[in-house]
C-alpha positions in Angstrom: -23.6 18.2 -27.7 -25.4 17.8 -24.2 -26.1 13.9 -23.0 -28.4 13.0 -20.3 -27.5 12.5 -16.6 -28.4 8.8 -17.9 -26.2 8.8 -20.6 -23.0 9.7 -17.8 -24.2 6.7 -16.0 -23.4 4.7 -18.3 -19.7 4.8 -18.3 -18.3 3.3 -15.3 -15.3 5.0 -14.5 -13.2 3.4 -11.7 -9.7 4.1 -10.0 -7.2 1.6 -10.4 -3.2 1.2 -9.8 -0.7 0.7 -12.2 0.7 -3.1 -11.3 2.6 -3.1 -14.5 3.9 -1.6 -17.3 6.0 -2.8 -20.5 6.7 -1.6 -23.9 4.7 -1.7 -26.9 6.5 -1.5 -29.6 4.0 -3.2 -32.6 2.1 0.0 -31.5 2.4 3.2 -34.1 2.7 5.6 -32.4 5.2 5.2 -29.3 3.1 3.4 -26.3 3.1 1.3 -22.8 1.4 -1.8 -22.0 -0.5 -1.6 -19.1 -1.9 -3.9 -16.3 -4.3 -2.3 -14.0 -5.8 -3.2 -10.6 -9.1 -2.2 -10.1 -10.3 -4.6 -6.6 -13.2 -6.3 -6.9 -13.5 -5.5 -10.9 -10.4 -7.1 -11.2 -7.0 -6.5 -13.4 -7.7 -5.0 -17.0 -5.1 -4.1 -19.3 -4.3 -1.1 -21.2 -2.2 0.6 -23.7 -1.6 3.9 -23.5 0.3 7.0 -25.4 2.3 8.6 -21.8 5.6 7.9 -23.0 6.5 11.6 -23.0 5.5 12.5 -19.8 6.1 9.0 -17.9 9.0 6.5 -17.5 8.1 2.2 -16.9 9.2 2.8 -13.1 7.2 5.9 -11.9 4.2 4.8 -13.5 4.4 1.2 -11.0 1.8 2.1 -8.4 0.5 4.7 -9.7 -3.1 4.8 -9.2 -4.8 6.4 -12.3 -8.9 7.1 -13.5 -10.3 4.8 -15.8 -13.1 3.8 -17.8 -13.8 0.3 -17.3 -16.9 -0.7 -19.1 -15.3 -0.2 -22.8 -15.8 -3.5 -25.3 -12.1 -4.7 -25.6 -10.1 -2.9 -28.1 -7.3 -4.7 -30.4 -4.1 -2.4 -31.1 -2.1 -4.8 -32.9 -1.3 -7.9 -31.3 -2.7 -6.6 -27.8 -6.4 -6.4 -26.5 -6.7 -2.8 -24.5 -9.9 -3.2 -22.4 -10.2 0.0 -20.8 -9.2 3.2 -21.5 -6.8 5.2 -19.2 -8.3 9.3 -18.5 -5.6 12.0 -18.9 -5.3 15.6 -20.0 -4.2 16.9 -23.4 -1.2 19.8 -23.0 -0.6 22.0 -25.7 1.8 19.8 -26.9 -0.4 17.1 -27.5 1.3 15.1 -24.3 -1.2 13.2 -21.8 -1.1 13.9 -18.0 -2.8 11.0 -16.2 -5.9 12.1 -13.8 -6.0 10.7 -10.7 -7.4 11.1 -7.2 -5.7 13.5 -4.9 -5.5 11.0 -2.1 -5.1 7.5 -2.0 -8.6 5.4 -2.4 -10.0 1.6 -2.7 -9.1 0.1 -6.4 -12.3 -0.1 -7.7 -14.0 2.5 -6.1 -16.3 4.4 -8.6 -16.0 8.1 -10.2 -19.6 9.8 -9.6 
């Protein structure tokens, strides 16, 4: 399926860093809490599947890819309102995307 180049600029995809991360264990499959800083958009929280790939600590500071403009999502007893980008491996583990330098939180994939 082909979208439109107005379709794509729709999603607002923004870079962010990692300000926190806890646990989640009401989630089903095993997960982390998230709290994102994305500047001037402002902290939005996540939950995300990384638990094979990433420990609490490394992931503190992090900055990561993310789309932003998502309606809030309830996973259990948590509201996820954006949703963290990553690559699937063969294995079916998730490795984050995210800039190859250091940029602005906020600052908008195009």
């Amino acid at each position: 399926m082909t979208i439109t180049w107005d379709d794509f600029e729709k999603i607002d995809i923004r870079v962010g860093t990692i300000a926190e991360v806890t646990d989640f264990p009401k989630a089903k499959k095993p997960s982390y809490q998230i709290k994102i800083d994305f500047g001037t958009v402002g902290l939005k929280h996540s939950s995300a599947q990384i638990t094979d790939l990433y420990t609490k600590e490394e992931l503190v500071g992090k900055q990561v890819v993310a789309i932003v403009n998502f309606p809030p999502k309830q996973i259990a007893n948590f509201f996820s309102e954006c949703l963290i980008l990553g690559v699937y491996t063969d294995q079916k583990e998730v490795v984050l995307l995210q800039p190859e330098r250091k940029v602005e939180n906020g600052w908008k994939i195009g």
